[in-house]
N, CA, C and O atoms as CSV, one atom per row, in Angstrom:
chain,resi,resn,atom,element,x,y,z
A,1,UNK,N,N,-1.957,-30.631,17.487
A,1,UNK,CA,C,-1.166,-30.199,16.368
A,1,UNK,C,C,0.216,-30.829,16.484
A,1,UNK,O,O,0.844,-30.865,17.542
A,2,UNK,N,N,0.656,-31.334,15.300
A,2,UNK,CA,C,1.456,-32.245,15.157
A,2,UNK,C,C,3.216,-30.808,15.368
A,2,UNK,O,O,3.244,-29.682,14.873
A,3,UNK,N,N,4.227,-31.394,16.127
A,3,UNK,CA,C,5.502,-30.438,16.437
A,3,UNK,C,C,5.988,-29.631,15.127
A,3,UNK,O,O,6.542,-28.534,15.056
A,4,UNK,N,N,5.549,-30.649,13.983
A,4,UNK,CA,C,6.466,-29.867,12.508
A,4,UNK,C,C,5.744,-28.171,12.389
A,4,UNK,O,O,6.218,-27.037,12.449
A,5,UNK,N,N,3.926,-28.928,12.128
A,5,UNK,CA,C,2.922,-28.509,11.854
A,5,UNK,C,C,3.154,-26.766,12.837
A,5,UNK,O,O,3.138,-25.622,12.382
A,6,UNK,N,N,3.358,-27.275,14.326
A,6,UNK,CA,C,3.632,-25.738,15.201
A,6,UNK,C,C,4.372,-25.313,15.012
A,6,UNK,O,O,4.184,-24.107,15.172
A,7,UNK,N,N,5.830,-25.634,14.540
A,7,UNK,CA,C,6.958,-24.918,14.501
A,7,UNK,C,C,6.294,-24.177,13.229
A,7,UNK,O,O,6.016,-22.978,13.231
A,8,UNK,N,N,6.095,-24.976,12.235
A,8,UNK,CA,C,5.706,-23.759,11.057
A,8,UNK,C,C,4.843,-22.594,11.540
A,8,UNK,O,O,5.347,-21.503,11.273
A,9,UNK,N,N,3.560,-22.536,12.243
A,9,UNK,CA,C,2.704,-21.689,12.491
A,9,UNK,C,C,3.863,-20.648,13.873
A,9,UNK,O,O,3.621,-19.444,13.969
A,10,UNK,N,N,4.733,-21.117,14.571
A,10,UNK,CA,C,5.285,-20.128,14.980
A,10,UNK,C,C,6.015,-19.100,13.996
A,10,UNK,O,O,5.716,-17.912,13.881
A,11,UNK,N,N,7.241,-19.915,13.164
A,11,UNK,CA,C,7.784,-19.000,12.137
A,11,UNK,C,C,7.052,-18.447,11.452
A,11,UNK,O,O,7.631,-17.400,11.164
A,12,UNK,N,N,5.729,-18.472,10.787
A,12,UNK,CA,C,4.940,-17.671,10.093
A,12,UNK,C,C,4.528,-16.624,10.715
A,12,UNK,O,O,4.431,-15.588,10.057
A,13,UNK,N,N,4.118,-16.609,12.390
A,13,UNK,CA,C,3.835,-15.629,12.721
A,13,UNK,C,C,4.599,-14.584,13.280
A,13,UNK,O,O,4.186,-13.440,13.470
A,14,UNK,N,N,6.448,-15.285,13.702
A,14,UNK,CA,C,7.031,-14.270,13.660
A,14,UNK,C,C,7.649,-13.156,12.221
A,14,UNK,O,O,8.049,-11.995,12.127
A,15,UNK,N,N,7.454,-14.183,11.391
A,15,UNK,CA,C,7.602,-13.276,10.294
A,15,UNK,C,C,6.294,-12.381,9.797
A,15,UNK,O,O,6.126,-11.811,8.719
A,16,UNK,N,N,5.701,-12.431,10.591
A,16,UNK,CA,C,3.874,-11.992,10.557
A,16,UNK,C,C,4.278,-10.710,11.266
A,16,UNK,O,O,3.631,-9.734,10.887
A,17,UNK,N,N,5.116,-10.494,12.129
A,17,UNK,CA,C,5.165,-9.859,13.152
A,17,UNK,C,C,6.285,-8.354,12.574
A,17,UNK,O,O,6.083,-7.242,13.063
A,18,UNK,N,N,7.151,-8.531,11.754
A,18,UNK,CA,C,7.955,-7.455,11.460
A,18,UNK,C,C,7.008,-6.811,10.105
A,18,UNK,O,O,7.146,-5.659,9.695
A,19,UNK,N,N,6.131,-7.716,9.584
A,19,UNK,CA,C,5.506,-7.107,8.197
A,19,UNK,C,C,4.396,-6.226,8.721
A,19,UNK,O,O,3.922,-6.741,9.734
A,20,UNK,N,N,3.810,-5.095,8.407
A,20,UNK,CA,C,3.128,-4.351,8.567
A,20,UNK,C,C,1.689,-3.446,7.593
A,20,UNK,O,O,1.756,-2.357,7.022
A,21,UNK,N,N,1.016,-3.977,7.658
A,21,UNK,CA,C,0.073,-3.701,6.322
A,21,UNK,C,C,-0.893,-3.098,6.296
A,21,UNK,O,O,-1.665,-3.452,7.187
A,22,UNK,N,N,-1.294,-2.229,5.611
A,22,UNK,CA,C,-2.317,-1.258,5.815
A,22,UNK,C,C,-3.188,-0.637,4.483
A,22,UNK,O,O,-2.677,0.061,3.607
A,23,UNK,N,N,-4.470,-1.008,4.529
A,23,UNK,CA,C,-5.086,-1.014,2.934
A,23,UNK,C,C,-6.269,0.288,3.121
A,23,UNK,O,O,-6.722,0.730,4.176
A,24,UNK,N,N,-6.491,0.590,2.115
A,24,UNK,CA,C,-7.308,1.902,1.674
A,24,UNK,C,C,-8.483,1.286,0.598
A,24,UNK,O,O,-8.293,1.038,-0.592
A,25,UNK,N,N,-9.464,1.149,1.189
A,25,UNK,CA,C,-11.043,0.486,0.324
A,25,UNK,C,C,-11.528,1.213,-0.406
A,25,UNK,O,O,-11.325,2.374,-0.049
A,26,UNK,N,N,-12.215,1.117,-1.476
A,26,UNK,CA,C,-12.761,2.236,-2.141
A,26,UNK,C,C,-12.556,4.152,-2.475
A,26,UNK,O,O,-13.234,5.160,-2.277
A,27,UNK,N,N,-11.530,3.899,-2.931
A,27,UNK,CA,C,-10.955,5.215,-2.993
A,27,UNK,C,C,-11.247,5.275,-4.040
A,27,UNK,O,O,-11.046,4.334,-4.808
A,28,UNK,N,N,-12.014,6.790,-4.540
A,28,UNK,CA,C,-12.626,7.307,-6.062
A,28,UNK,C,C,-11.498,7.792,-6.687
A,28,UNK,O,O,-11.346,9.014,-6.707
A,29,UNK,N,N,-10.650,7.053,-7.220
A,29,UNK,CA,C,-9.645,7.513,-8.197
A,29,UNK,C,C,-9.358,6.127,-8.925
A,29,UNK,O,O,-9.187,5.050,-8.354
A,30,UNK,N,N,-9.343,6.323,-10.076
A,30,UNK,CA,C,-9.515,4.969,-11.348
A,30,UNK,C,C,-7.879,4.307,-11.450
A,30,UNK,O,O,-6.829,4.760,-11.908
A,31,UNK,N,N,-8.111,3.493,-11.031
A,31,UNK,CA,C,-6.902,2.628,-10.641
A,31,UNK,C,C,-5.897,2.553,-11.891
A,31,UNK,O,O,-4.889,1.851,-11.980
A,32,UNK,N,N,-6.389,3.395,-12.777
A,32,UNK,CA,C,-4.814,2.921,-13.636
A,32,UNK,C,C,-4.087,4.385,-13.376
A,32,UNK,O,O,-2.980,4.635,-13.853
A,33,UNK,N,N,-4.873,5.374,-12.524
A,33,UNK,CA,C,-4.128,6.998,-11.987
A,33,UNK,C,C,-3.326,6.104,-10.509
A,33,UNK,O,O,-2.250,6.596,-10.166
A,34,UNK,N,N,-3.661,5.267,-9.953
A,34,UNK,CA,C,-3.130,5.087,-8.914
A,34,UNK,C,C,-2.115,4.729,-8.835
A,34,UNK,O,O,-1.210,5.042,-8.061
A,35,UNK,N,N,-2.215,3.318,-10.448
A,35,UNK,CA,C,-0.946,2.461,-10.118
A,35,UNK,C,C,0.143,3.401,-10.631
A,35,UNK,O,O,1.274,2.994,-10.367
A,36,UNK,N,N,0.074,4.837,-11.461
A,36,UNK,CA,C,1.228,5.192,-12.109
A,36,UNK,C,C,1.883,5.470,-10.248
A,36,UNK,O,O,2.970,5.079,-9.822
A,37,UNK,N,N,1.296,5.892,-9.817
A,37,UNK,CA,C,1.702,6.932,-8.690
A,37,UNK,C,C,2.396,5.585,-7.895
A,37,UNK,O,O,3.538,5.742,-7.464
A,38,UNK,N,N,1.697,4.211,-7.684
A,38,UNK,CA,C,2.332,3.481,-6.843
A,38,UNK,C,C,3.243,2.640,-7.542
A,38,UNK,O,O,3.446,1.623,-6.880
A,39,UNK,N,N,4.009,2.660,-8.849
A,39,UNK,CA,C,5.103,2.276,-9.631
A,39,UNK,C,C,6.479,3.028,-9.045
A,39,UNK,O,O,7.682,2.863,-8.847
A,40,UNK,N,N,5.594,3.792,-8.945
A,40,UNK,CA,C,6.885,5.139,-8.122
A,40,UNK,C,C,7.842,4.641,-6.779
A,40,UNK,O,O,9.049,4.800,-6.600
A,41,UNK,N,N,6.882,4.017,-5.966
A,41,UNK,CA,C,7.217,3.966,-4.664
A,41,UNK,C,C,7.483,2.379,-4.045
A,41,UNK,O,O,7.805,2.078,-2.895
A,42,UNK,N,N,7.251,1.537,-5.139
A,42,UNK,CA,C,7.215,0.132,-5.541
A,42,UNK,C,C,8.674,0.316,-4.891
A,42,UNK,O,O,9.414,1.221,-5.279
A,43,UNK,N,N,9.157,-0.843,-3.598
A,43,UNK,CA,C,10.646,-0.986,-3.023
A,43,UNK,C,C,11.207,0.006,-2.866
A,43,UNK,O,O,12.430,0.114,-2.953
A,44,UNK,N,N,10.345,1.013,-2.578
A,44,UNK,CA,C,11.787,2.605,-1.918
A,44,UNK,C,C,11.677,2.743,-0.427
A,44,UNK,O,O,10.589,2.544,0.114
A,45,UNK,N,N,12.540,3.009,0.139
A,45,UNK,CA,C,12.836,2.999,1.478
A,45,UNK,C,C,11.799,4.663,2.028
A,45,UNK,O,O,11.661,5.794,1.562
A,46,UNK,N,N,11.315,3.945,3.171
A,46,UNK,CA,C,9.716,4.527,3.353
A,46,UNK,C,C,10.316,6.349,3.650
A,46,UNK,O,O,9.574,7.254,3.267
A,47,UNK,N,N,11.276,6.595,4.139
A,47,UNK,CA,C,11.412,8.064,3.949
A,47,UNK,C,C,11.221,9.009,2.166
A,47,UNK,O,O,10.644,9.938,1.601
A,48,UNK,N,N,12.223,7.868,1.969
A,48,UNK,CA,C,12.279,8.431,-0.014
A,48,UNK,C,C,10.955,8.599,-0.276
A,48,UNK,O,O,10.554,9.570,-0.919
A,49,UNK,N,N,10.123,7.630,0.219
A,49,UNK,CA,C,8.587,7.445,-0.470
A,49,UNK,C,C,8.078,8.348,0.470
A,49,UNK,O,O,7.032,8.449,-0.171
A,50,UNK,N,N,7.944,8.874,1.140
A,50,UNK,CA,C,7.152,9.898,1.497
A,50,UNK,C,C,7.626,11.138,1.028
A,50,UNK,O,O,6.789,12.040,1.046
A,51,UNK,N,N,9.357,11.570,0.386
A,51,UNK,CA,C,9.247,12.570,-0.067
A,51,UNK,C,C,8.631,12.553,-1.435
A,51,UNK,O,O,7.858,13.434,-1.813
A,52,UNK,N,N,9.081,11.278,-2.344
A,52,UNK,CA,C,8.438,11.316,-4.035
A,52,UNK,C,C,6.990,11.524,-3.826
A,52,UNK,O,O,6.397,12.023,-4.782
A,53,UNK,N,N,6.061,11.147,-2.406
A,53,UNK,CA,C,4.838,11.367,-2.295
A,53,UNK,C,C,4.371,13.137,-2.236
A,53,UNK,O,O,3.576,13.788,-2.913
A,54,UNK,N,N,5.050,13.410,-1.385
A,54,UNK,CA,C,4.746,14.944,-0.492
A,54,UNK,C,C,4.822,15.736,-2.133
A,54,UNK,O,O,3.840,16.238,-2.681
A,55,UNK,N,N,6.146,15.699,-2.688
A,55,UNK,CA,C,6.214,16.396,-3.619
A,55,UNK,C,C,5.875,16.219,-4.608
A,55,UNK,O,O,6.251,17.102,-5.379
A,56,UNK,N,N,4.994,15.062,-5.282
A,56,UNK,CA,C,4.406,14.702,-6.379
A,56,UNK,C,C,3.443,15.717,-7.013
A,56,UNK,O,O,3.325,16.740,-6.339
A,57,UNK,N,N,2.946,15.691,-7.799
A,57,UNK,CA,C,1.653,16.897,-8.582
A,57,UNK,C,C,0.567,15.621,-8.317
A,57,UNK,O,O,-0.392,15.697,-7.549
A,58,UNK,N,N,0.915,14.477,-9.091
A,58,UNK,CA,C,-0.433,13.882,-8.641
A,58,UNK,C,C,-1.856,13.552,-7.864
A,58,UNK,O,O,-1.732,12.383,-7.498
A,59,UNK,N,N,-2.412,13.762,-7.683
A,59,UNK,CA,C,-3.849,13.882,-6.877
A,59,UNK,C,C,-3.939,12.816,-6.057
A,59,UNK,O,O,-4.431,12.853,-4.930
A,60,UNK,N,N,-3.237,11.364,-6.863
A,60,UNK,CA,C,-4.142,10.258,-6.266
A,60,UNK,C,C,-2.480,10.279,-4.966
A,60,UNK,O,O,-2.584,9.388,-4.123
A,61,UNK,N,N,-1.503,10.924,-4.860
A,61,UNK,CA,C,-0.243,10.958,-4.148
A,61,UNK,C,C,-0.332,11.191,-2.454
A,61,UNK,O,O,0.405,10.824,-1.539
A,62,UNK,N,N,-1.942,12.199,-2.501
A,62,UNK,CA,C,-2.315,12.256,-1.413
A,62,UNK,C,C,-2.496,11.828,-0.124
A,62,UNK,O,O,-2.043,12.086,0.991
A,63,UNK,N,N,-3.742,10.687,-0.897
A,63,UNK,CA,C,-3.870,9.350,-0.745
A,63,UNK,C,C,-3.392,8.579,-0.391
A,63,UNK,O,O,-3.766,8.036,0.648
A,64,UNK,N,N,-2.137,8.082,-1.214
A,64,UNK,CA,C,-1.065,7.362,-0.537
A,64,UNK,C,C,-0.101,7.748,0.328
A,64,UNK,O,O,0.618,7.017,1.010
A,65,UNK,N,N,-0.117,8.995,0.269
A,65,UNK,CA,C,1.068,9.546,1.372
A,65,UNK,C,C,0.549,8.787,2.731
A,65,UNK,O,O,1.145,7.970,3.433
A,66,UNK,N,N,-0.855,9.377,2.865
A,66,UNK,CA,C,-1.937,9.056,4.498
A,66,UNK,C,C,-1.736,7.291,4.669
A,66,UNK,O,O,-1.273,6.721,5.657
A,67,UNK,N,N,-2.177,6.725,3.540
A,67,UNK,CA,C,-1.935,5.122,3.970
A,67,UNK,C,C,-0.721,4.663,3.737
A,67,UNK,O,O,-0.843,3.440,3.795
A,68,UNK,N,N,0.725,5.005,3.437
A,68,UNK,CA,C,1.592,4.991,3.758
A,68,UNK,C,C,2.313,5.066,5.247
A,68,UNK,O,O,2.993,4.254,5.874
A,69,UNK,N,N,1.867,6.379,5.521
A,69,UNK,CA,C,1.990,6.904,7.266
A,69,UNK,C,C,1.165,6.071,8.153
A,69,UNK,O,O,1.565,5.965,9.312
A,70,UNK,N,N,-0.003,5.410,7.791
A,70,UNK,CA,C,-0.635,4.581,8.311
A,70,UNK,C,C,-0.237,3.304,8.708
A,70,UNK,O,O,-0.439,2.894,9.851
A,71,UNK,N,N,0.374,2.576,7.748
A,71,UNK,CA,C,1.729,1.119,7.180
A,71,UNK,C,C,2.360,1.449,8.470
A,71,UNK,O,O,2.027,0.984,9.559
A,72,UNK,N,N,3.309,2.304,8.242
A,72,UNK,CA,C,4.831,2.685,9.502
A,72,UNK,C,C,3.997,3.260,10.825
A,72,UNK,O,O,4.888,3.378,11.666
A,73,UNK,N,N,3.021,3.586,11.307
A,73,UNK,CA,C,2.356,3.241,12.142
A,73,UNK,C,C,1.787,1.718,12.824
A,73,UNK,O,O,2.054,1.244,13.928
A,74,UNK,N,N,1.179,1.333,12.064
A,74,UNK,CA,C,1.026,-0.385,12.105
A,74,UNK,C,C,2.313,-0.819,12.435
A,74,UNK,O,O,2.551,-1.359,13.515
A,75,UNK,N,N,3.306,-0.583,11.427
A,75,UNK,CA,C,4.424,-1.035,12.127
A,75,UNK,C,C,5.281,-0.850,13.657
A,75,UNK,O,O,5.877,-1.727,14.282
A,76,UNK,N,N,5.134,0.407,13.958
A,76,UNK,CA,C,5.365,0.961,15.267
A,76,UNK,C,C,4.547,0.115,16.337
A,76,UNK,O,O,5.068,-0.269,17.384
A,77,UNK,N,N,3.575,-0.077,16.084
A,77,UNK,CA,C,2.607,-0.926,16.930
A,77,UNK,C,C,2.746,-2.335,17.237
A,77,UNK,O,O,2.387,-2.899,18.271
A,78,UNK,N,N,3.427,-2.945,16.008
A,78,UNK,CA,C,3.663,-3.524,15.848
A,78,UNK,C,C,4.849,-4.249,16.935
A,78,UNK,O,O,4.652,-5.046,17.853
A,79,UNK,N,N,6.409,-3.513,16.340
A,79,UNK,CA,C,7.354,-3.954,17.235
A,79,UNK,C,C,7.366,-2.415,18.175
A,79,UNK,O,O,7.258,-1.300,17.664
A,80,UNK,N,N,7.509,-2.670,19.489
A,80,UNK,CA,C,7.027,-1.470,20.013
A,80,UNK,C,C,8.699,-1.313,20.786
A,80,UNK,O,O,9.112,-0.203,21.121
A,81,UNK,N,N,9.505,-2.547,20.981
A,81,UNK,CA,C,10.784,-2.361,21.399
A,81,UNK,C,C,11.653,-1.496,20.163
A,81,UNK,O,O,12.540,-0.732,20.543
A,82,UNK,N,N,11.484,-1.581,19.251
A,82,UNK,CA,C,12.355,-0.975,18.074
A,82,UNK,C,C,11.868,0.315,17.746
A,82,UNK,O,O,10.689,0.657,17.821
A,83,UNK,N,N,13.031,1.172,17.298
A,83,UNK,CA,C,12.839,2.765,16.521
A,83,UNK,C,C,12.989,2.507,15.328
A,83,UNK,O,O,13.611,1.638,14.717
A,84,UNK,N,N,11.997,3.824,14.887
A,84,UNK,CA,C,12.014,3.387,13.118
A,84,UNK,C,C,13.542,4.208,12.914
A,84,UNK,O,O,14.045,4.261,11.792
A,85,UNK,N,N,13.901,4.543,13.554
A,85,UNK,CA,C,15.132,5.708,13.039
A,85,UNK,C,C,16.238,4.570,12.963
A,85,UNK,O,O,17.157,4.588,12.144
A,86,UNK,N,N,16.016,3.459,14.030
A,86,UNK,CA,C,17.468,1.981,13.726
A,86,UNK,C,C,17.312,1.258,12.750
A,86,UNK,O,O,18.317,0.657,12.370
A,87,UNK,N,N,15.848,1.019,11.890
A,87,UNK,CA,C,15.309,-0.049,11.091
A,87,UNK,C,C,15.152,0.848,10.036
A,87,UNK,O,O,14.658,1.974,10.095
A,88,UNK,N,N,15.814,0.008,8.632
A,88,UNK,CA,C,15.231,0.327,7.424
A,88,UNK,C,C,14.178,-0.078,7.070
A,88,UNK,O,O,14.079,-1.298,6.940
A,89,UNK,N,N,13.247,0.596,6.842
A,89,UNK,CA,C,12.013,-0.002,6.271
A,89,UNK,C,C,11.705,0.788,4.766
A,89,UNK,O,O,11.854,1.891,4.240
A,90,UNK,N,N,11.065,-0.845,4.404
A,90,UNK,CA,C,10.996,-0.259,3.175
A,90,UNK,C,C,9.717,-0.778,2.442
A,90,UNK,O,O,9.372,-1.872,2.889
A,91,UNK,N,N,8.765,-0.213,1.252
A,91,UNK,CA,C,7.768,-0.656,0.646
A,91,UNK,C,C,8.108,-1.643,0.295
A,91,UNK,O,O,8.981,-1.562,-0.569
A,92,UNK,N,N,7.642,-3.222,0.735
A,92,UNK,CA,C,7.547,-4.196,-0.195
A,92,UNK,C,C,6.605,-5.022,-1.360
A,92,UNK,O,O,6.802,-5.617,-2.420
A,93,UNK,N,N,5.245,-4.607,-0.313
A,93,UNK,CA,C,4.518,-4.626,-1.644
A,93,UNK,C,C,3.737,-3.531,-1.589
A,93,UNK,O,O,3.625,-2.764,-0.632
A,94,UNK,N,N,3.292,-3.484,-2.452
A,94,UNK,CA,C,1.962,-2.025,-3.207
A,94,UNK,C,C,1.027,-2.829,-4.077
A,94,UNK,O,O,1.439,-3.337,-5.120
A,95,UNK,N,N,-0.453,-2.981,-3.601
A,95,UNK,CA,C,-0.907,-3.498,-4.509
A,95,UNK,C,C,-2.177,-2.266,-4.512
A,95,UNK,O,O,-2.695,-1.591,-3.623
A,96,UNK,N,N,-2.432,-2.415,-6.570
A,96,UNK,CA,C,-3.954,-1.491,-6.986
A,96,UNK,C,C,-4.795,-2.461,-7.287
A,96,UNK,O,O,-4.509,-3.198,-8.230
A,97,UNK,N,N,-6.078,-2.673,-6.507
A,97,UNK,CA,C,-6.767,-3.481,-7.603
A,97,UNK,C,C,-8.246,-2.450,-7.376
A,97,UNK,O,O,-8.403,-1.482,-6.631
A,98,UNK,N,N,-9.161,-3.082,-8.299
A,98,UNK,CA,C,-10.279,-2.058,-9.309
A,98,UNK,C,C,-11.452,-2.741,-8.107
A,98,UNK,O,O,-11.641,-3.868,-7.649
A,99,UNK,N,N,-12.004,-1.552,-7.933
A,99,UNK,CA,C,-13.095,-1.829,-7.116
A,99,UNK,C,C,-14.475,-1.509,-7.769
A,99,UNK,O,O,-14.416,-1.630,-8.993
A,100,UNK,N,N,-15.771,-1.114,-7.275
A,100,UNK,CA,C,-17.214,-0.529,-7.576
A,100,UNK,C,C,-16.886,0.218,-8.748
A,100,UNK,O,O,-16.145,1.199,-8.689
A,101,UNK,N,N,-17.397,-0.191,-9.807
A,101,UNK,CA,C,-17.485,1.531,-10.966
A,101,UNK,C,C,-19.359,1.894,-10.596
A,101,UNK,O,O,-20.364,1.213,-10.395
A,102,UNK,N,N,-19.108,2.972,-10.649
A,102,UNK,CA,C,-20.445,3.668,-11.025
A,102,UNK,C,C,-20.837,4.129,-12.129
A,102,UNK,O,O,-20.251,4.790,-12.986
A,103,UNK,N,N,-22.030,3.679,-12.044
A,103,UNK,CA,C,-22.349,3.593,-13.737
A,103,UNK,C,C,-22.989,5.088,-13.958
A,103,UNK,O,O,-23.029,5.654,-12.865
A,104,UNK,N,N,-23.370,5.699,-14.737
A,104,UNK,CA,C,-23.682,7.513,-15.126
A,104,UNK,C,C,-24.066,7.379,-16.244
A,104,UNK,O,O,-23.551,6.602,-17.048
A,105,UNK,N,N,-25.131,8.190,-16.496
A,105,UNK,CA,C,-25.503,8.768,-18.420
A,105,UNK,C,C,-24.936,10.169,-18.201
A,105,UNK,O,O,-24.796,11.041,-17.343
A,106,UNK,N,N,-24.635,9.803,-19.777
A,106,UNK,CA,C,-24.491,11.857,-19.918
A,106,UNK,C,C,-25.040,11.622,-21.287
A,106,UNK,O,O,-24.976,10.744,-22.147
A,107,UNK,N,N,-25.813,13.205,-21.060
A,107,UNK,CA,C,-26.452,13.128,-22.512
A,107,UNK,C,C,-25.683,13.493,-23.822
A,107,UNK,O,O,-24.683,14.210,-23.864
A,108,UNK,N,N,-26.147,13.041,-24.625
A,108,UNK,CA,C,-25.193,13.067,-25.688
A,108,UNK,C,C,-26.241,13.670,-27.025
A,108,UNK,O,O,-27.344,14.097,-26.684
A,109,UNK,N,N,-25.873,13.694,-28.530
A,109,UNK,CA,C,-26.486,14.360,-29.227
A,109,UNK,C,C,-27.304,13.801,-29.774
A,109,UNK,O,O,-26.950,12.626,-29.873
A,110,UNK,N,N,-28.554,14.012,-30.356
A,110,UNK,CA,C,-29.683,13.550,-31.066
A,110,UNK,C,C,-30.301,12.585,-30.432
A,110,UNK,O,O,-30.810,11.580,-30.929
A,111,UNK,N,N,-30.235,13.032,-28.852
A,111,UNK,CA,C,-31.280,12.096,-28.370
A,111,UNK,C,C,-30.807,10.900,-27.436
A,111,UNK,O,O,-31.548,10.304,-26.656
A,112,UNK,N,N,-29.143,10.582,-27.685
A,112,UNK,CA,C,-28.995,9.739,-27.464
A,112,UNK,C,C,-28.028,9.912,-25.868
A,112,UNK,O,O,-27.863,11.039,-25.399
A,113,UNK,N,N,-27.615,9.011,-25.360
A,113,UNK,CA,C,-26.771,8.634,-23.864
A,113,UNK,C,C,-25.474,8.166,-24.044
A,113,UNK,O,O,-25.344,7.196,-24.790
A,114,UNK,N,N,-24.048,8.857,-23.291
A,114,UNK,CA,C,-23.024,8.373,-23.543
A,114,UNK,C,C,-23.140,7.708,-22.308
A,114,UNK,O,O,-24.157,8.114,-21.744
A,115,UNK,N,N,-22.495,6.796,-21.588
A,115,UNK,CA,C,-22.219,5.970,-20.474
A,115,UNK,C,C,-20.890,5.979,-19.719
A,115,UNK,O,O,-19.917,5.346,-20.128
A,116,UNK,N,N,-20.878,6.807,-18.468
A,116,UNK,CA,C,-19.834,7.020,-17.942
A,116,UNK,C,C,-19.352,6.334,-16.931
A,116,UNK,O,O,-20.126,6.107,-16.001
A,117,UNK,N,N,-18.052,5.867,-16.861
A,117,UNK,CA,C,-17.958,5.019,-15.389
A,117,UNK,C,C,-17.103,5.610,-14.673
A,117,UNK,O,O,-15.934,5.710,-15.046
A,118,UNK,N,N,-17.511,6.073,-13.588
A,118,UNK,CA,C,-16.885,7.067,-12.637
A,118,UNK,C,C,-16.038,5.556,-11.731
A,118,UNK,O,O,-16.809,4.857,-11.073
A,119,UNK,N,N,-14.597,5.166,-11.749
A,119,UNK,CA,C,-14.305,3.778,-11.216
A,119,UNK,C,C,-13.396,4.308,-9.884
A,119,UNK,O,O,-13.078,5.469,-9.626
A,120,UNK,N,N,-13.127,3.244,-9.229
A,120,UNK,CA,C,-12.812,3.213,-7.823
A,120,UNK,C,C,-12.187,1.855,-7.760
A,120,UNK,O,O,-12.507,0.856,-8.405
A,121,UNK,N,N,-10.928,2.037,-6.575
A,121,UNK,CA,C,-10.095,1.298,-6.125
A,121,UNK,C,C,-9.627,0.759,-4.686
A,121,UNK,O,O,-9.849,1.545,-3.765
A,122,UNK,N,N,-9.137,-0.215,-4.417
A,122,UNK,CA,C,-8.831,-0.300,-3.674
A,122,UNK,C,C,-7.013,-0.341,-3.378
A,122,UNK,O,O,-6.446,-0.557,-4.449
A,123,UNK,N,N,-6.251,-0.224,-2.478
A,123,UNK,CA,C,-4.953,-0.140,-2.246
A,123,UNK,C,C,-4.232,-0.668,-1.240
A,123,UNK,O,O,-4.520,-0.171,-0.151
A,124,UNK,N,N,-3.221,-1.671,-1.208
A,124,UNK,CA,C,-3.413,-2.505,0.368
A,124,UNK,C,C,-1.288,-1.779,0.164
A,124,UNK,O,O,-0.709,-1.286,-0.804
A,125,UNK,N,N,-1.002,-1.964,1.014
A,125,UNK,CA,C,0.553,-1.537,1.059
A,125,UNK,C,C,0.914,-2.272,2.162
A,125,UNK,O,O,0.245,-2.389,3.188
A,126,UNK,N,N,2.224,-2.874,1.880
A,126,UNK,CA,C,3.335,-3.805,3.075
A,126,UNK,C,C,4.318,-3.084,3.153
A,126,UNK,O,O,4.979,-2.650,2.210
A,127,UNK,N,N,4.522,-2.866,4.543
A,127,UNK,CA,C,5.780,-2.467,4.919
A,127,UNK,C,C,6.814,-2.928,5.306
A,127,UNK,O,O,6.189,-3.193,6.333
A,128,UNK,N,N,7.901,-3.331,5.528
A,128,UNK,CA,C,8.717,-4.894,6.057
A,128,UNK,C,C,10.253,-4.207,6.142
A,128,UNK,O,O,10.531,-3.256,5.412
A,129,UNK,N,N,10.929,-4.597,6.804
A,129,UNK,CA,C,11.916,-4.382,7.260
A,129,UNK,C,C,13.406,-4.650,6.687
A,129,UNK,O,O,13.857,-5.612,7.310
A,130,UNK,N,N,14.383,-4.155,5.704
A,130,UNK,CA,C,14.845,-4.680,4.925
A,130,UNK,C,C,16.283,-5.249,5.768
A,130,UNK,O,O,16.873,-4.371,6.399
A,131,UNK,N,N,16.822,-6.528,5.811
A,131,UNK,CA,C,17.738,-7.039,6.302
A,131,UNK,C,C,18.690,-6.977,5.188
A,131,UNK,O,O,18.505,-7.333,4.024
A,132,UNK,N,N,20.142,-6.274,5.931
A,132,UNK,CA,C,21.018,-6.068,5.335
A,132,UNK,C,C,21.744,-8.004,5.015
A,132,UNK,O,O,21.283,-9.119,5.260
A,133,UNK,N,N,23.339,-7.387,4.227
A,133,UNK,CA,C,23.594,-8.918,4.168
A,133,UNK,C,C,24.815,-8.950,5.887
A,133,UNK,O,O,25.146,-9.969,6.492
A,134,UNK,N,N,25.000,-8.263,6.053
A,134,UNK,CA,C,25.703,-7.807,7.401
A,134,UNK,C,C,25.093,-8.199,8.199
A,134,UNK,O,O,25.935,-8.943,8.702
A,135,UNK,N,N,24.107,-8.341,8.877
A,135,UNK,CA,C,22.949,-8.642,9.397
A,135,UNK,C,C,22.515,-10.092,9.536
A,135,UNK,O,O,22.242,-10.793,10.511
A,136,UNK,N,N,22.543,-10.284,8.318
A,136,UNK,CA,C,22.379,-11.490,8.367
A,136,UNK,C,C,23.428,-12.642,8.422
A,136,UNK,O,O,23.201,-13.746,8.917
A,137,UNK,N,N,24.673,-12.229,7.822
A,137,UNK,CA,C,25.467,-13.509,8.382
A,137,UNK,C,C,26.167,-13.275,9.880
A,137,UNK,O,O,26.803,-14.184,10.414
């Protein structure tokens, strides 16, 4: 491997190394209930987002609270010299995308079948470390 070629694959993986990611497969809740809930938490600093979670009414909030706590775990594991209490961390990405629908009849009148799709999602979440501008220069 050519010196440019390694230096890149080092910097990628130290920046590999502060990001933290943790996804949720097939979860039975219809991904357009999910994304309202993960619009919410889209770039909030991971304490805020666990309270807008804890205290939400939403159902699918649950859910994300657990693979949230899961993320900042990964992350802990991650850098094991650092406290989350010194590091801001914060949601950087949230992604919903549409997984398995299940297909269903329900009967309907005069004979006939309505067609129900009971749908399901999947949910991947990044956690990453937000560098101040202090910090950085």
């Amino acid at each position: 491997m050519g010196s440019r070629k390694h230096e890149m694959a080092e910097r990628m993986k130290a920046e590999k190394k502060q990001i933290a990611i943790a996804s949720l497969r097939d979860c039975p809740t219809s991904p357009r209930k999910m994304r309202i809930v993960a619009d919410t938490i889209r770039g909030v600093e991971v304490n805020r987002a666990l309270a807008l979670l804890r205290y939400s009414k939403k159902e699918a909030s649950i859910r994300l609270e657990k693979l949230l706590r899961s993320a900042i775990a990964n992350w802990e594991a991650k850098n094991e010299g650092e406290r989350l209490e010194d590091n801001t961390l914060y949601v950087k990405e949230i992604m919903v995308d549409s997984a398995r629908i299940l297909k269903r009849i329900q009967p309907a009148p005069q004979g006939r079948a309505h067609r129900i799709r009971k749908r399901s999602n999947h949910v991947t979440i990044v956690v990453d470390k937000k560098i101040t501008e202090e910090k950085a220069n």
